[in-house]
N, C-alpha and C positions, 0 to 999 in steps of 0.2 A: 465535382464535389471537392472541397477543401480540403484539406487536411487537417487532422484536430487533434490534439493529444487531450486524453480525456484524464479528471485526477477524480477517483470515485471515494466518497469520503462519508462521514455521519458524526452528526454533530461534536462528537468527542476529538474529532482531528480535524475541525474546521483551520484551523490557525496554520498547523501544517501543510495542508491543502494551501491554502492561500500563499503561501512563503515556496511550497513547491511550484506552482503557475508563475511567481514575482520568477523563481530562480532561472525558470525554463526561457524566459523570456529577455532576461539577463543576458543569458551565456550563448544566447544565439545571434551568430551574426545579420541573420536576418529575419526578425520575428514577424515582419507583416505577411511570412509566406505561411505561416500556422495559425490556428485555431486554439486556445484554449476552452475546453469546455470540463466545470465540475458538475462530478453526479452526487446528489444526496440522495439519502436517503429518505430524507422528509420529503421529497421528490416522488415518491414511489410509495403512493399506500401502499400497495399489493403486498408491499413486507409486511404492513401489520397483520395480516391473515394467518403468516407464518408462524408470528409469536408465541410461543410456549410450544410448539409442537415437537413432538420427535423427530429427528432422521439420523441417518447413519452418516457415524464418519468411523471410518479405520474399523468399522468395522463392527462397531459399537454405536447402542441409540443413545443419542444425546440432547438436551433439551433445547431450541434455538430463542437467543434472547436476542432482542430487534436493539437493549443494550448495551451489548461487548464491545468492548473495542475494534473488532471488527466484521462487526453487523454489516459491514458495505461489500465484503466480495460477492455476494452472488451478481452483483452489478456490474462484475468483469466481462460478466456477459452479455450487459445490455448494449454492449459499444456497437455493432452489425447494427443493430436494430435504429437507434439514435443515428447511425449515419446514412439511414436507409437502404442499408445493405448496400451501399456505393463507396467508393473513395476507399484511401488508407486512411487509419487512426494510429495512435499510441494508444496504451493503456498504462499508466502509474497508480501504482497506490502513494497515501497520501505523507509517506513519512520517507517518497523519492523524489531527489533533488539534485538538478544538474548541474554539472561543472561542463560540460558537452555540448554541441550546438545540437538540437534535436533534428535537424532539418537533414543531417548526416544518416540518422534511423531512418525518417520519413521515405529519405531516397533510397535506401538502400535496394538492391535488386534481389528479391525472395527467392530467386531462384524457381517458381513456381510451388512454394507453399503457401498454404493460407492465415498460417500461424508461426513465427520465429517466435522465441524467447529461452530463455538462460535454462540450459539443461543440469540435472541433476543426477548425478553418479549414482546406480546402486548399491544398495550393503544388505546388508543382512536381517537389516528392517523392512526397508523400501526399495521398490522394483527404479529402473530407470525412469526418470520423469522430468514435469520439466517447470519452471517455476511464473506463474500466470500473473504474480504482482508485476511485472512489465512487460509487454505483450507488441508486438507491430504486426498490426491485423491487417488482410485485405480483405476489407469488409462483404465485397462482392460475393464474396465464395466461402461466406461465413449463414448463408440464410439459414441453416439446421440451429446455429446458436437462439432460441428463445427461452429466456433467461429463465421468467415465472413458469413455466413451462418445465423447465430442468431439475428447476424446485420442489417442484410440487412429487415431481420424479424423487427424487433424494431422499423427501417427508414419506414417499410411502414404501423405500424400501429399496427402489428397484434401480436404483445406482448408489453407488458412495461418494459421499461429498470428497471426498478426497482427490478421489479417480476424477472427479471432473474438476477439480482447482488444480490438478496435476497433468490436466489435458491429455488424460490417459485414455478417454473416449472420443478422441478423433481420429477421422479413420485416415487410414495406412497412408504415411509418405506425407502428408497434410502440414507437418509440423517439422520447423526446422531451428538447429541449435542458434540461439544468439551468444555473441562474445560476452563474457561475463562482465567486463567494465560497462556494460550497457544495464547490468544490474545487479550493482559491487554492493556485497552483504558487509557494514558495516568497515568497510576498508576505504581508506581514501591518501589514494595515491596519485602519482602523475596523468596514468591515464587512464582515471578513472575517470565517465563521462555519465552516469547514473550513480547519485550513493546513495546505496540503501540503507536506514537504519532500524533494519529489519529484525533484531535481539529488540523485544517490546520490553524488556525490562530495564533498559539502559538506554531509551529515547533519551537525547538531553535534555527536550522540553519537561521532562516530567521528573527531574531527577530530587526524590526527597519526599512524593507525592504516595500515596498508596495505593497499590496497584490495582486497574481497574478493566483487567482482563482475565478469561478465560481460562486457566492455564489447561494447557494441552494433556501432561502427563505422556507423551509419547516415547519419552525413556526412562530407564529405569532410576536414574537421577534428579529427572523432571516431577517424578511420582515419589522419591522421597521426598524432596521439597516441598511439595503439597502434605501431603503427609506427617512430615513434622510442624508446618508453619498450620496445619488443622487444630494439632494438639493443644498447643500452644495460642488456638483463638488468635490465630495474627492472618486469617484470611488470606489473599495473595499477596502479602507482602506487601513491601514499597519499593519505588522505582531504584535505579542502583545509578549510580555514575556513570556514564559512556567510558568504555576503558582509554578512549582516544579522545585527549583533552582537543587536539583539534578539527574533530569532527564537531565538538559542545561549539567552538567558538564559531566554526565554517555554519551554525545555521543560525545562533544569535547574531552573526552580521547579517546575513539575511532578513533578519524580520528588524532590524534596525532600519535597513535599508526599503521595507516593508512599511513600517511606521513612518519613515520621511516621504514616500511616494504616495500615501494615504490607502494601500490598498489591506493594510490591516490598520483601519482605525485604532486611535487610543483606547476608544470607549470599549470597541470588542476585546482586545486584550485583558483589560481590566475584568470582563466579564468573565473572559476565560478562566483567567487566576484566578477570582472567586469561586470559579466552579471545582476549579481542580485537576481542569484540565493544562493547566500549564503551569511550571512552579513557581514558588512566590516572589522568589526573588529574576524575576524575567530581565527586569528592568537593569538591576547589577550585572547580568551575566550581557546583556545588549554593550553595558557601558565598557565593560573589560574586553568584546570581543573589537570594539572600535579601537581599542588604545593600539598604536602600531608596534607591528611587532620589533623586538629586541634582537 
């Protein structure tokens, strides 16, 4: 079986997805030894059954819209499944973009677990956990992962969505820590080899657009801001500036270099920005991120 890094995405980050596969395929010195494969979600009715239902997250029932911005994780989990339970995989979400040869993860030796990825410190809200938007599976040893199955588990109660996008239900010793530049939370640095621009509020593609996610409310800060932008009928807000002007410019050269290689058509772009899924002025921010630097 090949090896495949998979980008799981739904229609609102198709552009991203795309410019993530161009990037992975960029920065690697040898890309004929991987697979690219994206998951939609229009890929997967079984999600529409979901819609509108209750399940728990944190603890709390919440309604699932097949909408959100990110309607595509429970499809973190279809990866076993798509590789036939054979082979390694990657898993990214669609707003992860390499500066890193992936072929470096691909190999990596797991030490005999069935799951790496970026661990996450406890505090005083959340137990030790570990972060599932990038993942290096071996899939063999993943056959308990049945995604719709997981789901339907979550809709009626009897696990929390949290606990399993935090890979808090696999069993003992299963899961091992990944280096974090393999899934760098908005930081880009030398050696960073995965960046995430995992703050949904300050994606650059969206910056100036009106927010069109979920908010979480998971602290007490998060829940003011909902709160005040309720009162004031301003909804979730609008997208904010990336606070790192050169992370804006690191993925408008991307989808520059996107658009010259045809694997983001013109025409899709344009649709994008009419929808709003990517800001208006795409086009300025491509031509600024081309100009060489000073």
């Amino acid at each position: 079986m090949r090896n495949t890094v998979f980008i799981h995405t739904n229609p609102k980050q198709v552009i991203g997805a795309l410019v993530a596969q161009h990037a992975l395929r960029r920065h690697s010195a040898a890309p004929e030894r991987f697979d690219v494969r994206i998951l939609q979600t229009t890929d997967f009715p079984a999600l529409q059954r979901f819609e509108g239902r209750r399940y728990l997250r944190e603890g709390r029932e919440v309604v699932w819209l097949n909408d959100d911005l990110q309607s595509f994780t429970p499809l973190r989990f279809a990866v076993p499944e798509a590789m036939g339970y054979a082979g390694r995989a990657v898993l990214i979400d669609p707003d992860v973009f390499a500066l890193g040869d992936i072929n470096e993860l691909l190999d990596r030796d797991m030490g005999g677990a069935a799951v790496m990825a970026r661990q996450m410190d406890s505090d005083f809200r959340r137990p030790l956990h570990y972060a599932s938007s990038v993942m290096l599976l071996d899939c063999a040893r993943l056959a308990h992962w049945q995604w719709e199955a997981d789901f339907e588990r979550v809709c009626r109660g009897e696990r929390d969505y949290r606990d399993w996008m935090w890979l808090l239900l696999e069993p003992p010793g299963s899961v091992a820590p990944l280096a974090s530049v393999w899934n760098d939370f908005d930081r880009l640095a030398a050696d960073t080899r995965l960046l995430h621009n995992t703050h949904r509020r300050t994606q650059p593609w969206k910056t100036g657009l009106p927010s069109d996610f979920t908010p979480r409310g998971t602290t007490w800060k998060s829940r003011m801001g909902i709160w005040l932008r309720s009162i004031k009928g301003r909804g979730a807000g609008l997208y904010k500036p990336h606070p790192d002007p050169a992370q804006e410019i690191f993925f408008f050269r991307l989808l520059g270099e996107c658009l010259d290689n045809g694997s983001v058509p013109a025409t899709l772009l344009k649709e994008e920005i009419d929808r709003q899924h990517i800001r208006s002025d795409a086009h300025d921010c491509i031509a600024r991120a081309r100009q060489p630097a000073t």
